[in-house]
C-alpha positions as CSV (number, residue, x, y, z in Angstrom):
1,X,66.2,145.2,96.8
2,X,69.0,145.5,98.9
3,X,68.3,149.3,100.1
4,X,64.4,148.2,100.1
5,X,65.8,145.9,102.8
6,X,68.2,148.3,104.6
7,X,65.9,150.5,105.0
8,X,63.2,148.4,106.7
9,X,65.8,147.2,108.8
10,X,66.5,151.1,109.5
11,X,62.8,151.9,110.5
12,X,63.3,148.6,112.7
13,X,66.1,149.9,114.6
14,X,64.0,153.6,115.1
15,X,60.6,151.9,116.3
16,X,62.7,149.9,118.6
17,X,64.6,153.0,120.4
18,X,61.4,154.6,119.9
19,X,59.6,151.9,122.1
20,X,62.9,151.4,124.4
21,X,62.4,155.0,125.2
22,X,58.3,155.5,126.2
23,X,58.9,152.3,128.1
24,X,62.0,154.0,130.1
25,X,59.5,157.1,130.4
26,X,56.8,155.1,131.5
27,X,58.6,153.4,134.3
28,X,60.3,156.5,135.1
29,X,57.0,157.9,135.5
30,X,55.5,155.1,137.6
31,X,58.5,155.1,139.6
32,X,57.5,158.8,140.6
33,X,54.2,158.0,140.7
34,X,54.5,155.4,143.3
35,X,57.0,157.3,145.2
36,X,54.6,160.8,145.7
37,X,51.6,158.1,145.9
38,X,53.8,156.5,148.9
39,X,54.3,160.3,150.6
40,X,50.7,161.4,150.5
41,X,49.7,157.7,151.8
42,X,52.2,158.5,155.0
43,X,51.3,161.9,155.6
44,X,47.1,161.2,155.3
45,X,47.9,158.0,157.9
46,X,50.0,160.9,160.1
47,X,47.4,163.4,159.7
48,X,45.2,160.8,161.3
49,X,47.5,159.6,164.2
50,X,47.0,163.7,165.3
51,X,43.3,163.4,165.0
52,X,43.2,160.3,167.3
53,X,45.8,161.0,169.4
54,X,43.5,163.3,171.3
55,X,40.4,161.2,171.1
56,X,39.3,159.2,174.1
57,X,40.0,156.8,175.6
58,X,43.6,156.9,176.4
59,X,44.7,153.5,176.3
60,X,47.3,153.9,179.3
61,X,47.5,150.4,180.0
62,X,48.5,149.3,176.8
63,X,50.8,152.7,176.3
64,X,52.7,151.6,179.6
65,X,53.3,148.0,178.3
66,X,54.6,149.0,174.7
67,X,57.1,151.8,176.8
68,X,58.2,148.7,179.0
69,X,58.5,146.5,175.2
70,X,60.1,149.1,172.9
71,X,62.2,151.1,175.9
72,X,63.5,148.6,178.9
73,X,63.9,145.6,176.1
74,X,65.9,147.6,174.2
75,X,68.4,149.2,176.2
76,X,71.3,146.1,176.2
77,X,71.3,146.3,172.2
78,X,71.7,150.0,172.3
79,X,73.9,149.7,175.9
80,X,76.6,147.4,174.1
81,X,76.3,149.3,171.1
82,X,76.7,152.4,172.8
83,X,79.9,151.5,174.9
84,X,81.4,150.2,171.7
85,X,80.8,153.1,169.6
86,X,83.3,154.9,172.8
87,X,86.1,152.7,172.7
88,X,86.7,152.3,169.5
89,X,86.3,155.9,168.8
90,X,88.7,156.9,171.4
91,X,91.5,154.1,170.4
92,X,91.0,154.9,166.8
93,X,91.3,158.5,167.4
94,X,94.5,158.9,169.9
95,X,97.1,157.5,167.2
96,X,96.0,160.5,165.3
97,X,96.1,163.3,168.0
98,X,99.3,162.0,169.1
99,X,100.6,163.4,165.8
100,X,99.9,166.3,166.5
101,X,100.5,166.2,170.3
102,X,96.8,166.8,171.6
103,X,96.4,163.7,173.2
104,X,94.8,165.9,176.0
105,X,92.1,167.0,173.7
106,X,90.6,163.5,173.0
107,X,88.4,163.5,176.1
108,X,86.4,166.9,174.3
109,X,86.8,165.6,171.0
110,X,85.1,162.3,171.8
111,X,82.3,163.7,173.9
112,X,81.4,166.2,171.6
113,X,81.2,163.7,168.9
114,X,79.2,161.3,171.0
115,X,76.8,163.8,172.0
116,X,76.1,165.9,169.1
117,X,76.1,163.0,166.5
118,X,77.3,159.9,166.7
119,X,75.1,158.7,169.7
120,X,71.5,159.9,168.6
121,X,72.3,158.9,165.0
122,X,73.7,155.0,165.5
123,X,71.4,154.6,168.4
124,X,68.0,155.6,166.1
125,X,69.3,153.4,163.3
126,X,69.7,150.3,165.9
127,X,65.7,151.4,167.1
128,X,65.1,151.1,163.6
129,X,66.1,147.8,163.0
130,X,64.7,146.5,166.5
131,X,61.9,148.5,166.9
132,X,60.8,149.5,163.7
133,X,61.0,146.2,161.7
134,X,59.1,144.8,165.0
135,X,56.1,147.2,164.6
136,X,55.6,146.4,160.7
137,X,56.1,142.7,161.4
138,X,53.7,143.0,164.6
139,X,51.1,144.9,162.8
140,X,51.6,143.2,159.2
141,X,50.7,139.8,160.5
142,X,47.5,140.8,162.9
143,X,46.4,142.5,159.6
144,X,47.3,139.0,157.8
145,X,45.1,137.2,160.2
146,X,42.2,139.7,160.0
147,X,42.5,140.6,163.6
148,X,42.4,144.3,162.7
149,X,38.9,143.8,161.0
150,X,38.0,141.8,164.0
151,X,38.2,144.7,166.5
152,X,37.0,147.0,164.1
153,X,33.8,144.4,164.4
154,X,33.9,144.8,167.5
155,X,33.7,148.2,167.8
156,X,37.0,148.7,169.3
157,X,39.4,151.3,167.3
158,X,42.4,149.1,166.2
159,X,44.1,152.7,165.3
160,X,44.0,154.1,168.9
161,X,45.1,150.8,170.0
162,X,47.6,149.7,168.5
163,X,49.3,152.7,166.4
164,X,49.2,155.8,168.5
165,X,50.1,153.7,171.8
166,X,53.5,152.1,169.7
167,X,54.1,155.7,168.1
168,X,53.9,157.6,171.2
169,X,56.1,155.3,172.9
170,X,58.9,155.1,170.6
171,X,58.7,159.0,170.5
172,X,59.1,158.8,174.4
173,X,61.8,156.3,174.9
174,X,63.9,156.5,171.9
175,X,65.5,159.9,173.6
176,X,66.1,158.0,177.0
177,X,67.9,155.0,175.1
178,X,70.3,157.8,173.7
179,X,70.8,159.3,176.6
180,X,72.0,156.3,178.4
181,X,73.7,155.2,174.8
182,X,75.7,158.7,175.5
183,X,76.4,157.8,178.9
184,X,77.6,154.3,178.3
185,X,79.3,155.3,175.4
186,X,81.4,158.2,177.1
187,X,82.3,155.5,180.0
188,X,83.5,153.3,177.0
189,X,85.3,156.1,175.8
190,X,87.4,156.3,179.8
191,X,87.9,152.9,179.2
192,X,89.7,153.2,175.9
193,X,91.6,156.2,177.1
194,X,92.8,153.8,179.9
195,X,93.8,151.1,177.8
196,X,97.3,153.0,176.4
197,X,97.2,155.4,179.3
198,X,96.2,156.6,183.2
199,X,93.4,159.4,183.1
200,X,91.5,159.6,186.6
201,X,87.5,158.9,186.8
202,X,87.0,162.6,187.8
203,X,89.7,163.7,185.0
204,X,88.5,162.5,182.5
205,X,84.8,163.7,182.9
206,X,85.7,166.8,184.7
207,X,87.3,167.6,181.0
208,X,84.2,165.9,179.0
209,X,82.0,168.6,180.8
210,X,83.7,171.4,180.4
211,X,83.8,170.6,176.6
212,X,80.0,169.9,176.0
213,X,77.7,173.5,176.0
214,X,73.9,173.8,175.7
215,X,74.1,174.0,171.9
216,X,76.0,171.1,171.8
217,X,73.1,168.6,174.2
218,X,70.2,170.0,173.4
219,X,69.4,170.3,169.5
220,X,70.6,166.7,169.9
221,X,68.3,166.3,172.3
222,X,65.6,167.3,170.7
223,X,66.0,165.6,167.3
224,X,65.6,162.2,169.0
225,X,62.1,163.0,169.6
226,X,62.0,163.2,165.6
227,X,64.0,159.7,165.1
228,X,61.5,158.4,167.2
229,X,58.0,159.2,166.3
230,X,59.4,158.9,162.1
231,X,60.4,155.5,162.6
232,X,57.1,154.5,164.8
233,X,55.0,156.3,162.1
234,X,56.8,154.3,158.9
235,X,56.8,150.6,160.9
236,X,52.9,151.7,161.6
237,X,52.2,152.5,158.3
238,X,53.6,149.4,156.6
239,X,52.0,146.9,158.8
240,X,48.9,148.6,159.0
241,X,48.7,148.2,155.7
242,X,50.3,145.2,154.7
243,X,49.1,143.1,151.7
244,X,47.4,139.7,152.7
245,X,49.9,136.7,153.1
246,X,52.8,135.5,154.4
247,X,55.0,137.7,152.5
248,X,53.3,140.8,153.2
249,X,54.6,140.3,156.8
250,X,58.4,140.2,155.5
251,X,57.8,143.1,153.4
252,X,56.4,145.6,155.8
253,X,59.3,144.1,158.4
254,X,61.9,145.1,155.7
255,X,60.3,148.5,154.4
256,X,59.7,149.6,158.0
257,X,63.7,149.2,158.4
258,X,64.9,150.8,155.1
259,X,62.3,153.8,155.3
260,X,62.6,154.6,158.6
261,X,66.2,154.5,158.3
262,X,66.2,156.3,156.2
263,X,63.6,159.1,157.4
264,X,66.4,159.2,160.4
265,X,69.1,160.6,157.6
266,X,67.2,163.3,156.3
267,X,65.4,164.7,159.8
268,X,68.8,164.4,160.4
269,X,70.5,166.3,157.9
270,X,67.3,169.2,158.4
271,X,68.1,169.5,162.3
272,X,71.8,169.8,161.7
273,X,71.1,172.9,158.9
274,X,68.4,174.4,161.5
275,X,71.0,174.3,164.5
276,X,73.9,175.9,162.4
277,X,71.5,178.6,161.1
278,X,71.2,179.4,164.8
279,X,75.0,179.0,165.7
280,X,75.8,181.5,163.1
């Protein structure tokens, strides 16, 4: 009787790591499900943002306002940020150089890092979480209150309107925020150096110019255009097609943020293999 028992108890225990296991599978699976389900969804809606990007009308009206809204009310975020990001590198780097008596170096070694890196990167993820979480939000809540089927209704293309104006935008202003975010950050960096120290205006950025080459601004350069029209694309995406309710509108805000973040990582980490397969 006793083994009878053990032994049901046995065949217990097997059907329940049996079960335990298909149900891991099966959420395994629909997590990878949902995540290629997620990719094709944003590459059909980017696919379409070509196709209508060339359509008339141009809404130039509307793309001038959302350049003044996502570029000019930006800039003091990024701005402080920016001259920040100098000072503290510079103080937090000059104990170290001091070590090894390059002191004279930090100028270079602080520009270069600005310019290549630091700057585009932390001045995308700030976009993100102004700009990107704005768009999802903005977008999220007209779909909540059905004005996106109202101008479909009336035969106005809520798609031209109010996607490819906001992507194009952030695609266009996101590289002028970091190239005032560079400059404000390399004056933050003169200030630091000035703070245990007495380096001259023209000095100082005589020596932060003749550091900085073309391969050093321009693949840097160019990537912002990336950072900007990924993180316009994802805030797009997840308002446009925001559940109904209230708490749609929080959950496209907060998956425009995370996605597009993290969208700036990985074009990122792609335009910093492509650059040193041409430096080598």
């Amino acid at each position: 009787m006793e083994k009878h028992i053990s032994h049901i108890a046995g065949n217990e225990n097997q059907m329940k790591e049996i079960t335990q296991g298909a149900s891991s599978g099966n959420f395994s699976n629909s997590i990878f499900k949902k995540f290629f389900l997620e990719v094709s969804m944003i590459t059909i809606f980017t696919l379409r943002f070509f196709k209508e990007v060339w359509k008339p009308p141009y809404e130039f009206n509307e793309l001038l306002r959302q350049s003044f809204l996502i570029g000019y009310k930006s800039f003091p975020l990024v701005g402080i940020t920016g001259f920040i990001i100098g000072l503290v590198l510079t103080v937090q780097s000059r104990p170290t150089l001091m070590k090894f008596g390059a002191v004279s170096l930090l100028p270079a070694m602080v520009a270069v890092s600005i310019i290549r890196e630091i700057g585009p990167a932390i001045t995308a993820l700030i976009f993100a979480g102004k700009v990107g979480s704005g768009i999802g939000a903005e977008l999220a809540s007209m779909k909540v209150t059905e004005q996106i089927d109202a101008m479909q209704v009336s035969w106005t293309n809520p798609f031209k309107y109010l996607v490819v104006t906001r992507v194009l935008s952030a695609t266009l202003m996101l590289p002028l925020l970091v190239v005032l975010a560079d400059a404000v950050g390399l004056f933050g960096a003169y200030v630091g150096v000035n703070l245990k120290g007495s380096v001259s205006f023209h000095l100082f950025f005589s020596q932060v110019f003749q550091s900085l080459e073309f391969k050093d601004v321009f693949p840097a350069f160019i990537k912002t255009f990336f950072f900007g029209f990924a993180i316009a694309i994802v805030g797009s995406y997840k308002g446009y097609n925001a559940n109904k309710g209230t708490e749609g509108v929080g959950k496209a805000a907060n998956s425009a943020v995370v996605f597009g973040s993290l969208m700036v990582f990985l074009i990122d980490v792609v335009a910093v293999q492509i650059t040193s397969l041409f430096e080598n």
